[in-house]
LODREN-208686 format. One record per residue (C-alpha): residue in one letter; x, y, z. Coordinates in Angstrom, 2 decimals. Layout:
(atom A (X Y Z))
...
//
This chain:
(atom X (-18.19 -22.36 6.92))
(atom X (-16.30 -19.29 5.43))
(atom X (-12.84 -19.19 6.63))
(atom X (-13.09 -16.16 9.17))
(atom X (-15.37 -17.98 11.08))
(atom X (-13.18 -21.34 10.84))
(atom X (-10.21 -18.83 12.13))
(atom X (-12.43 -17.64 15.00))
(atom X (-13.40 -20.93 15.95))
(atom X (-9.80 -22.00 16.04))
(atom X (-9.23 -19.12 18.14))
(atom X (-11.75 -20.35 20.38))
(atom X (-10.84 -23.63 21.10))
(atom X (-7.23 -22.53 21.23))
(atom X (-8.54 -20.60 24.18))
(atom X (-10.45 -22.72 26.08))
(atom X (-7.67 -25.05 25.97))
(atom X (-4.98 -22.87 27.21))
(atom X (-7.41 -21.67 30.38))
(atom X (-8.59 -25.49 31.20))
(atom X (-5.76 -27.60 30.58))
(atom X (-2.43 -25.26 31.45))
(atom X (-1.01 -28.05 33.61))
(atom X (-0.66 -30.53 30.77))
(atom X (0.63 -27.65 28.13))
(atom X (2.70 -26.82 30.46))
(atom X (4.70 -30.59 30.33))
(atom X (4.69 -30.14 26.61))
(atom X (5.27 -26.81 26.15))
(atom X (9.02 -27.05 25.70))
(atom X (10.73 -25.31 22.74))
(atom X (12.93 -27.24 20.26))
(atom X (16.57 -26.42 20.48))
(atom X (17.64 -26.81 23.75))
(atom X (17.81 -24.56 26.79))
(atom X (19.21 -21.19 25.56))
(atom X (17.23 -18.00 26.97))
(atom X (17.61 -14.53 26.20))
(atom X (16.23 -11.91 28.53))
(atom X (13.96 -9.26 26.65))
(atom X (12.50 -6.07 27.76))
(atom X (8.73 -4.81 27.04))
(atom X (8.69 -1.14 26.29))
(atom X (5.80 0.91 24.55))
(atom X (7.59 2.88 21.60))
(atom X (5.60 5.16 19.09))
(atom X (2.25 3.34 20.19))
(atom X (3.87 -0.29 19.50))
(atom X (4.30 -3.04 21.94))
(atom X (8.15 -3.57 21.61))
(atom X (10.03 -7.05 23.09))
(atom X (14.05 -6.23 23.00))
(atom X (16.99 -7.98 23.88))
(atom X (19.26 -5.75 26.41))
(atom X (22.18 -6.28 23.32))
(atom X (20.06 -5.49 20.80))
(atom X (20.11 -8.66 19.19))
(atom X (16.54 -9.49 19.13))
(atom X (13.27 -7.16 18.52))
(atom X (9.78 -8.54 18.44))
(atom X (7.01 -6.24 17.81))
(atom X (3.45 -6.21 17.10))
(atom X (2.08 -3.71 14.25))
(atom X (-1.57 -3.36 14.25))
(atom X (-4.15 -1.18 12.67))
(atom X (-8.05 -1.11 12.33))
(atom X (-9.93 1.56 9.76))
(atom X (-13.56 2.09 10.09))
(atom X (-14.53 4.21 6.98))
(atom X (-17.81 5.86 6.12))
(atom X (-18.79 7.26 2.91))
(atom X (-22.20 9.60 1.20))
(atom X (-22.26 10.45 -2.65))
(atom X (-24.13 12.90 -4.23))
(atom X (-24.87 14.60 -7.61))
(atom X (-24.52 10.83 -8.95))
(atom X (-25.88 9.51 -12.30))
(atom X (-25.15 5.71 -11.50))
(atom X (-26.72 4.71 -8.37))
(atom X (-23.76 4.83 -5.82))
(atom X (-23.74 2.81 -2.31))
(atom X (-23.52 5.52 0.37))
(atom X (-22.09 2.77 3.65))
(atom X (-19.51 2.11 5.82))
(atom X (-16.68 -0.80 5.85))
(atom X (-13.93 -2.44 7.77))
(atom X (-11.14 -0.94 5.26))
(atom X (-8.48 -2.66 7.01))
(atom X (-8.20 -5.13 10.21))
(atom X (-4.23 -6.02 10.19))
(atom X (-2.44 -7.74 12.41))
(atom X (1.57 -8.18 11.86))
(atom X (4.35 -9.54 14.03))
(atom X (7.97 -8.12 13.41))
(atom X (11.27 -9.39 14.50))
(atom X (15.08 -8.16 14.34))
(atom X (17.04 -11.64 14.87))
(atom X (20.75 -11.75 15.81))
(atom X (20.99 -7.99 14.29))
(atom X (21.15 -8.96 10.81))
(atom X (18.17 -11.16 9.91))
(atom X (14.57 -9.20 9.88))
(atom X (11.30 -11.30 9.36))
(atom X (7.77 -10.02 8.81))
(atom X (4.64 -11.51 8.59))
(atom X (1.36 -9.57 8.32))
(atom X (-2.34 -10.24 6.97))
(atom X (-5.51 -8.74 6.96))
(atom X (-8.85 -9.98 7.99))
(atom X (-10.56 -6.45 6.17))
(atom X (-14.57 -6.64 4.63))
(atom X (-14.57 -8.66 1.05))
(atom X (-16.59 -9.15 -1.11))
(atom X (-18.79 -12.23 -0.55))
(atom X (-16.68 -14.42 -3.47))
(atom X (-13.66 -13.98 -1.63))
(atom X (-11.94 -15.08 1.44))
(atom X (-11.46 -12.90 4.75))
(atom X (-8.20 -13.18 4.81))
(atom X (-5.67 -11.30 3.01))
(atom X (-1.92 -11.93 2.70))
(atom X (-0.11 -8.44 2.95))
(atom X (3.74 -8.87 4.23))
(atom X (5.61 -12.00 4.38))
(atom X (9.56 -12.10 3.86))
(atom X (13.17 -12.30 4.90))
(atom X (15.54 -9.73 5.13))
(atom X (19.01 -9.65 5.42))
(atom X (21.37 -6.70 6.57))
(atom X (24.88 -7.03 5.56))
(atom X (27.14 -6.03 8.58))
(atom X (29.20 -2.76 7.89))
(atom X (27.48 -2.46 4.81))
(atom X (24.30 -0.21 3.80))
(atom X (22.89 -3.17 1.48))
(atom X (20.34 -5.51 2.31))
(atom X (18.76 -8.66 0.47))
(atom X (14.80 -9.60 0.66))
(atom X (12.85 -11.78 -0.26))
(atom X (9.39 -13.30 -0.04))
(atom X (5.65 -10.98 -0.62))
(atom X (6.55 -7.32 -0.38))
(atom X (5.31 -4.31 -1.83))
(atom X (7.33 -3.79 -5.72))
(atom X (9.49 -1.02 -5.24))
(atom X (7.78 1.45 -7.39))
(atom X (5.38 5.15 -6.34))
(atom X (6.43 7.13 -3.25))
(atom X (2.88 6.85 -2.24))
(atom X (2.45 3.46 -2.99))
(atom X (5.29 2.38 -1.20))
(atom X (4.08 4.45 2.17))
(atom X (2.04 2.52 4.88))
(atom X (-1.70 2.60 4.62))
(atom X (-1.68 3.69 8.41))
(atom X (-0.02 7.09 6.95))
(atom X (-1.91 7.92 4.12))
(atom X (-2.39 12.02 4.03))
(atom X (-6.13 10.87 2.44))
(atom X (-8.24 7.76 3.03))
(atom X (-7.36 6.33 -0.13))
(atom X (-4.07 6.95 -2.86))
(atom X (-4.65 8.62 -6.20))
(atom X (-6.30 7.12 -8.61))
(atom X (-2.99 7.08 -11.20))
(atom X (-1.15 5.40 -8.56))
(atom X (-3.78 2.63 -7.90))
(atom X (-3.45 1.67 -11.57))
(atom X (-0.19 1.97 -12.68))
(atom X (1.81 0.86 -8.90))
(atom X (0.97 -2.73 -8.30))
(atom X (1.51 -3.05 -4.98))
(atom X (2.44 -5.80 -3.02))
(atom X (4.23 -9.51 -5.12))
(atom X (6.07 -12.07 -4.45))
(atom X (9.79 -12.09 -5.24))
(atom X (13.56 -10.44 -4.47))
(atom X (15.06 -7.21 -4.19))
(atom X (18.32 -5.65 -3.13))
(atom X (19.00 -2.19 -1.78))
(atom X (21.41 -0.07 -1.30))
(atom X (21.80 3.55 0.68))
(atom X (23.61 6.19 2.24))
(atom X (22.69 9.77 3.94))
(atom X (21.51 10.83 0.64))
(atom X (20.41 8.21 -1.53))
(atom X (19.09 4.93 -2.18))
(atom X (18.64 2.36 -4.75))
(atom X (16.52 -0.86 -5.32))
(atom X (16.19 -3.17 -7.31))
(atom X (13.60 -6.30 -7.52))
(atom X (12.43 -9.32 -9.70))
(atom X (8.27 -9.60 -9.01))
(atom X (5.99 -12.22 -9.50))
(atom X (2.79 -13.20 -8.95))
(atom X (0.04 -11.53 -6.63))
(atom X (-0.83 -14.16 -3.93))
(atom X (-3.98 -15.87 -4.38))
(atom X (-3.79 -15.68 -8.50))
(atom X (-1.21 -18.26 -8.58))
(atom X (-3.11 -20.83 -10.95))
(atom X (-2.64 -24.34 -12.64))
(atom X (-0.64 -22.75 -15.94))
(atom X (0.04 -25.81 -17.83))
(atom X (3.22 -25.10 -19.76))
(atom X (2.67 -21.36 -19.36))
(atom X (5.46 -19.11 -17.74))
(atom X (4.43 -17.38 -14.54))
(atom X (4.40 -13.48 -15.31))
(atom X (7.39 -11.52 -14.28))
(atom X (8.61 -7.57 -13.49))
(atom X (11.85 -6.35 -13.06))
(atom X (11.89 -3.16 -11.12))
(atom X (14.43 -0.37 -10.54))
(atom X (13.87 2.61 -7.80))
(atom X (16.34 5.18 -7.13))
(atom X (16.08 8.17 -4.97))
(atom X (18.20 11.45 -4.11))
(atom X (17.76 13.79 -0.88))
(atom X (20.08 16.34 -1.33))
(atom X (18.17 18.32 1.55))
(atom X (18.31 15.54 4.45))
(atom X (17.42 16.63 7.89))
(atom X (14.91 16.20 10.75))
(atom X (12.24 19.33 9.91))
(atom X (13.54 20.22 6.14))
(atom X (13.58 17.15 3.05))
(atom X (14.08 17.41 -0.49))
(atom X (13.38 14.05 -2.17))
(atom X (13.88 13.42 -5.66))
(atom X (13.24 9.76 -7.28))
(atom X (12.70 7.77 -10.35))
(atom X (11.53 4.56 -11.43))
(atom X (11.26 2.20 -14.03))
(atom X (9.84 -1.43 -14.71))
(atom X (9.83 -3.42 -17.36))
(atom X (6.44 -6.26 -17.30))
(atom X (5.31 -9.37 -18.76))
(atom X (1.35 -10.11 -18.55))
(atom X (0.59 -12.06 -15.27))
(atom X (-0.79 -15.46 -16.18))
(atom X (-4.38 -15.59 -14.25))
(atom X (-7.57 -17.67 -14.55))
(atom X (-9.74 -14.36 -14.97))
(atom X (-7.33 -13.23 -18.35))
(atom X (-6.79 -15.11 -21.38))
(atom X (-2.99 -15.18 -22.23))
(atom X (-0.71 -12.13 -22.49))
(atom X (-3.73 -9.96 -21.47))
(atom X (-4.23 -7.31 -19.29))
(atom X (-6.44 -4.76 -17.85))
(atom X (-5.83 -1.71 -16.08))
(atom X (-8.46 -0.17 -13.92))
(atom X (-8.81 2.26 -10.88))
(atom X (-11.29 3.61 -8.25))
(atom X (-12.39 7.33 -7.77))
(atom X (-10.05 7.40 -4.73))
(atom X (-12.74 5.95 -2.60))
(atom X (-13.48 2.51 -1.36))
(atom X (-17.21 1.85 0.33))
(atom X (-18.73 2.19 -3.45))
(atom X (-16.07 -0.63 -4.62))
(atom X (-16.63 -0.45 -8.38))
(atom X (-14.09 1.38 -11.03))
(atom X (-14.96 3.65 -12.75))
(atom X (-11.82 3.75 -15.05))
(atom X (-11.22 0.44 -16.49))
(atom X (-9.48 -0.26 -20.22))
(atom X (-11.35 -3.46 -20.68))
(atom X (-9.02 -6.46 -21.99))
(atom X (-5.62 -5.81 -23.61))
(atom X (-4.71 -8.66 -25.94))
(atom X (-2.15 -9.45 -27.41))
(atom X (0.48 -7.87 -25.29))
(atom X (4.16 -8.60 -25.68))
(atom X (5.34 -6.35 -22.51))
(atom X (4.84 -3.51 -21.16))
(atom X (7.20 -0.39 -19.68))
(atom X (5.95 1.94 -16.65))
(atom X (7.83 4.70 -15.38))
(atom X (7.63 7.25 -12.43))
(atom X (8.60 10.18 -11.35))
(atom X (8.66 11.44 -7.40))
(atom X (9.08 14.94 -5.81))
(atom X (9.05 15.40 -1.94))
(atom X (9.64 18.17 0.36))
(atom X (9.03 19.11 4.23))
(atom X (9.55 22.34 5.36))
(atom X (8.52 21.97 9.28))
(atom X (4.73 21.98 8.95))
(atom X (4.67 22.24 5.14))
(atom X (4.17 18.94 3.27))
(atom X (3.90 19.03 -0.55))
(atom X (4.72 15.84 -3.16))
(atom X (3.79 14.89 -6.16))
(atom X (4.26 11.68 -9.24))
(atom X (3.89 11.60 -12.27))
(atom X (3.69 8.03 -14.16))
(atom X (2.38 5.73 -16.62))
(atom X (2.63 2.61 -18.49))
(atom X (3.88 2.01 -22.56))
(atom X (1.92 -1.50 -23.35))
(atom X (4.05 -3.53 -26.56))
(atom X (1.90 -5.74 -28.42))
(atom X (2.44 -8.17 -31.25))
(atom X (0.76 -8.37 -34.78))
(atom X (1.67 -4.90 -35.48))
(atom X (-0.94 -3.62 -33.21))
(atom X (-0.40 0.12 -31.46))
(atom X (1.45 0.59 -28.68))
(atom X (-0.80 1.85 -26.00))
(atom X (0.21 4.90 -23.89))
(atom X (-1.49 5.89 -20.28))
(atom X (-0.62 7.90 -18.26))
(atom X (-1.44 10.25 -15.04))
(atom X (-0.14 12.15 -11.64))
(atom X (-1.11 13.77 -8.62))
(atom X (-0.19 17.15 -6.29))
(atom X (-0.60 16.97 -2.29))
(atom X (-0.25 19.58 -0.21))
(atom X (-0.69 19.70 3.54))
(atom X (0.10 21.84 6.42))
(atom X (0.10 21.09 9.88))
(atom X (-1.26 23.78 11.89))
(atom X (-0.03 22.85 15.38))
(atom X (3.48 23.12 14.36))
(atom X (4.39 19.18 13.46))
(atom X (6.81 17.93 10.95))
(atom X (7.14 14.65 9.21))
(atom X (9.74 12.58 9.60))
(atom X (11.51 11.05 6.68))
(atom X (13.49 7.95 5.92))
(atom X (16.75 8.29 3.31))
(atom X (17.35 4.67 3.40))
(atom X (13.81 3.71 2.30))
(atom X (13.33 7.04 0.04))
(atom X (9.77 7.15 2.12))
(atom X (8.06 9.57 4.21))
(atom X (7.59 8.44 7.78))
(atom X (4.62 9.50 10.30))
(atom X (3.95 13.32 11.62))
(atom X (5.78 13.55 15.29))
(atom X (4.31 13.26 18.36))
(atom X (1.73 16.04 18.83))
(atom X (3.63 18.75 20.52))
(atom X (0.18 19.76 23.05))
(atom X (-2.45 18.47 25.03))
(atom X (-5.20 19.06 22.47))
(atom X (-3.65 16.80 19.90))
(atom X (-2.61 17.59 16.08))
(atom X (-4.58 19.12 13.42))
(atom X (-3.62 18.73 9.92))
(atom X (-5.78 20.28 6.97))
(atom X (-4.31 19.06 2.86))
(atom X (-5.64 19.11 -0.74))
(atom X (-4.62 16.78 -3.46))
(atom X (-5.53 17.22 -7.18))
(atom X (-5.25 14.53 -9.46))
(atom X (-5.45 12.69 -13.10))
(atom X (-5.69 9.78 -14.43))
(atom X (-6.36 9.34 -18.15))
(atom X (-6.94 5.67 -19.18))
(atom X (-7.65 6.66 -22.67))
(atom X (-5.72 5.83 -25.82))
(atom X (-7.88 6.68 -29.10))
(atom X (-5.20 5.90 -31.41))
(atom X (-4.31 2.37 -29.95))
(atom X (-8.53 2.13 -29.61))
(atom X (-8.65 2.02 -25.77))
(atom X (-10.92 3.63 -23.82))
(atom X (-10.77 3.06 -20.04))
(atom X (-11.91 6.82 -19.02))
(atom X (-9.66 9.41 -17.71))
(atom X (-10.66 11.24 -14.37))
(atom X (-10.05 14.96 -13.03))
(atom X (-10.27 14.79 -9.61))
(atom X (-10.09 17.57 -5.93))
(atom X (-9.77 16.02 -2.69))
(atom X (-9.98 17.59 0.26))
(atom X (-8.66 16.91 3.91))
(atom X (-9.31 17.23 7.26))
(atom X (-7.11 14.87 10.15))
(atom X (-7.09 15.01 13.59))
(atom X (-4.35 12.83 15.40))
(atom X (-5.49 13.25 19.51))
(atom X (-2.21 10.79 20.05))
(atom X (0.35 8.84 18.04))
(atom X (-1.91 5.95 18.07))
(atom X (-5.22 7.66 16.95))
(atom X (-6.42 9.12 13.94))
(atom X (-9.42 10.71 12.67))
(atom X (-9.76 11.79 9.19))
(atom X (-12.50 13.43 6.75))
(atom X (-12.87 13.87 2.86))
(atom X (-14.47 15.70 0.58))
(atom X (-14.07 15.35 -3.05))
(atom X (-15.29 16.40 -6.34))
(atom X (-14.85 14.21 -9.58))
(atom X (-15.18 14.97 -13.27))
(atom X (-15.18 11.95 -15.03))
(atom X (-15.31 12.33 -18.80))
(atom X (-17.91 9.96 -21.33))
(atom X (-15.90 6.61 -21.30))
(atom X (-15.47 6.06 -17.24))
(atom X (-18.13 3.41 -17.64))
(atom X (-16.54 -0.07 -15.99))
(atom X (-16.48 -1.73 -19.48))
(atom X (-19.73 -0.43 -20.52))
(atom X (-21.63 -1.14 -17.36))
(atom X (-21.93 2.04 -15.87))
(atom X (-23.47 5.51 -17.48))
(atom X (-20.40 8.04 -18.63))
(atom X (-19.79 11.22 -17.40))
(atom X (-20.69 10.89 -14.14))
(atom X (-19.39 14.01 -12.86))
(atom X (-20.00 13.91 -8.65))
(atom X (-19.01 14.55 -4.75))
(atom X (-18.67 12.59 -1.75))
(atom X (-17.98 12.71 1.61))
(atom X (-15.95 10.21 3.55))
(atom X (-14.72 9.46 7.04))
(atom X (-12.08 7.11 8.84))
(atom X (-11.24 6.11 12.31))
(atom X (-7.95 4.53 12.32))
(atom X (-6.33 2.54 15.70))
(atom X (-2.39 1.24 14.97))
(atom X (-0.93 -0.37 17.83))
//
C-alpha cells in the first residue's frame, strides 16, 4: 500500500472514530500539563484561518495551498509530455508561542513520480526571537538562505516555475541552523546546512556533507509602494554524501522552467573528484507602485583534487511586471524578501501581465563539462479575483544549444515553446 493511501486510511478511521465514539474520547481526551487555558480568538486575515490569544502571546494558523498546472509543447525534437499535475498540495500549521518561540511544520502530499513517496517534507523548525533585540535563532529543515527568488514562497511566484539558474545553483530547503539579524534597512543571515531530507543514508565512516551560508541585504529605499533592495550571498559547500553519488561527487542539473515534462534538460553529468565548491549571488529589487522589476545573477566555482580544473557555471535572470489595476507589492526588510501584491483595490479583481528572460550556461569546455546552457523568454499573464485565488498563464520560448541532452539521453538543440497554466488556492 503506498503511503498516501496508508495516510488516507488513517484519516479515515481517525474519523469514524471521532463521530462514533465521542463519549469515550471525550473521558480521555485530557491534555497533559494540568488545567491552564488561554482564551483565543478566530479571525480570517489575508485569506488565513488565524487562532490568537487576546495578549498576543499565542498565534496558531493554518497555511495552505493547492496548484493545478497544465502544460502543451510544441516545435519539439524530443518527444515532450503535453499533461497536467498536482504541482503542490501543502498543508502547514504555524504557531507564535509565549511571543518569542515560533514553530512550523509543513509537508506536501504533491504528484511524484511512481519511485517515490507522496509525501514531502517542506518546513519543520524552531525559532527563537530574542526580546528587545532584532536577532533570532532557527533551527531544524528550512530553506538555505541563499536567491531572492528562491527564498520567496511558491504561492508568490511572478511565473509558475523559478529560473532555471536559480533551480541549479539555490538548493533550497536543508536541515540545519541559522541566525539573523535586522533593522529598517538591512538584514543579515547566516546558516550551517546539511542534508536534504530523505537522502540521509547509512555513510559508514563518511562525514555527512555540509554548507555554510552567508546572506546580507540593504534597502536603502524602504517604504510601503517604493523598495530598493540590494543583496549578496555567498556559500562555501562540501559534496552531500548520497546513495545515488559516489563520494565527493556532484551533479548539477535544471528544468526549462517548467514542471509537467519533468526531465532536465541541462544536466553536467557526474563531477568527481570534488574537494568543495564556492557559489555566489547577486540580488537587485525594486517596486515602484505597480512596477515590479528584479533580477540575480549567480553561480558556482567547483575545487577538485588531483590537479583537475576548477569548474566555473554560471547564470541569471531579469523580471519585470506591472500591475495594471494599480497594486503594489509589499516587501519585508527583515527577511530581505518580497511579500504578496495587496488586496485587489476593485470588484473585478487584479490583473498583472510580466516577462522574465533568462540564462543558464552549464557548460565548462576547459574543465570538460558539458551540462548545456539555455536562453530562455517567459511570458506572463495572472489574474488574482481575491487574495486567496490565483490564476496564471505562460508562454515561453527556449533556445537550448547542442549539449542540453540529460547526460546524453535526449537529442541537442532542442530549440521550442510551450504553454502552461496554474490554478492556485492558499488558505
Amino acid at each position: 500500500m503506498k503511503v498516501g493511501h496508508k495516510l488516507l486510511l488513517v484519516v479515515l478511521i481517525s474519523l469514524f472514530s471521532i463521530l462514533n465514539f465521542s463519549e469515550l474520547i471525550a473521558q480521555d481526551s485530557k491534555v497533559p500539563g494540568g488545567e491552564e487555558k488561554i482564551a483565543m480568538s478566530v479571525d480570517h486575515r489575508n485569506g488565513k484561518l488565524v487562532f490568537e490569544s487576546k495578549d498576543g502571546d499565542f498565534r496558531y494558523w493554518f497555511d495552505s495551498r493547492v496548484q493545478f498546472d497544465g502544460a502543451w509543447y510544441f516545435e519539439n525534437k524530443n518527444a515532450m509530455s503535453n499533461g497536467v499535475t498536482f504541482r503542490r498540495l501543502t498543508f502547514a500549521l504555524k504557531a507564535l508561542m509565549w511571543k518569542q518561540w515560533e514553530a512550523e511544520i509543513d509537508l506536501d502530499f504533491a504528484e511524484q513520480v511512481d519511485t517515490k513517496s507522496q509525501i514531502d517534507l517542506r518546513d519543520a523548525f524552531v525559532k527563537y526571537t530574542f526580546p528587545n533585540f532584532n536577532f533570532t535563532i532557527q533551527a531544524g529543515h528550512f530553506k538555505e538562505p541563499f536567491g531572492m527568488e528562491r527564498l520567496g514562497s511558491s504561492r508568490l511566484l511572478t511565473f509558475l516555475e523559478r529560473s532555471a539558474i536559480t533551480n541549479a545553483i539555490a538548493l533550497g530547503r536543508r536541515v540545519g541552523i541559522s541566525a539573523r539579524y535586522w533593522t529598517d534597512y538591512m538584514q543579515i543571515t547566516g546558516a550551517i546546512m546539511g542534508h536534504e531530507t530523505g537522502t540521509r543514508i547509512d555513510k559508514g565512516q563518511r562525514d555527512e556533507g555540509y554548507s555554510t551560508n552567508l546572506r546580507a541585504s540593504f534597502a536603502p529605499i524602504n517604504k510601503h509602494g517604493e523598495n530598493l533592495h540590494i543583496g549578496l550571498a555567498g556559500s562555501y559547500k562540501i559534496p552531500d554524501a548520497t546513495s545515488e553519488l559516489k563520494p565527493n561527487t556532484i551533479e548539477i542539473s535544471a528544468r526549462t522552467e517548467t514542471y509537467v515534462f519533468n526531465p532536465k534538460f541541462l544536466h553536467t553529468g557526474d563531477i568527481a573528484d570534488v574537494n568543495y565548491y564556492l557559489r555566489y549571488g547577486a540580488e537587485l529589487m525594486y517596486i515602484n507602485g505597480p512596477f515590479y522589476i528584479q533580477s540575480e545573477f549567480m553561480g558556482a566555482n567547483i575545487h577538485r583534487w588531483y590537479n583537475k580544473p576548477t569548474v566555473d557555471l554560471k547564470g541569471g535572470y531579469l523580471t519585470v511586471s506591472y500591475m495594471l489595476t494599480g497594486e503594489t507589492r509589499y516587501y519585508y526588510v527583515d527577511e530581505g524578501e518580497t511579500g504578496p501584491i495587496e488586496t485587489p483595490k476593485n470588484s473585478i479583481g487584479a490583473i498583472e501581465i510580466a516577462a522574465r528572460y533568462s540564462i543558464n550556461d552549464l557548460n565548462d569546455f576547459d574543465a570538460g563539462v558539458r551540462g548545456g546552457k539555455s536562453n530562455q523568454l517567459m511570458l506572463g499573464l495572472n489574474y488574482y479575483p481575491n487574495s486567496s485565488i490565483k490564476l496564471q498563464f505562460n508562454y515561453s520560448i527556449v533556445d537550448l544549444d547542442d549539449y542540453a541532452t540529460r547526460k546524453g539521453n535526449l537529442r541537442g538543440n532542442d530549440d521550442h515553446s510551450f504553454v502552461q497554466m496554474r490554478i492556485q488556492a492558499s488558505f
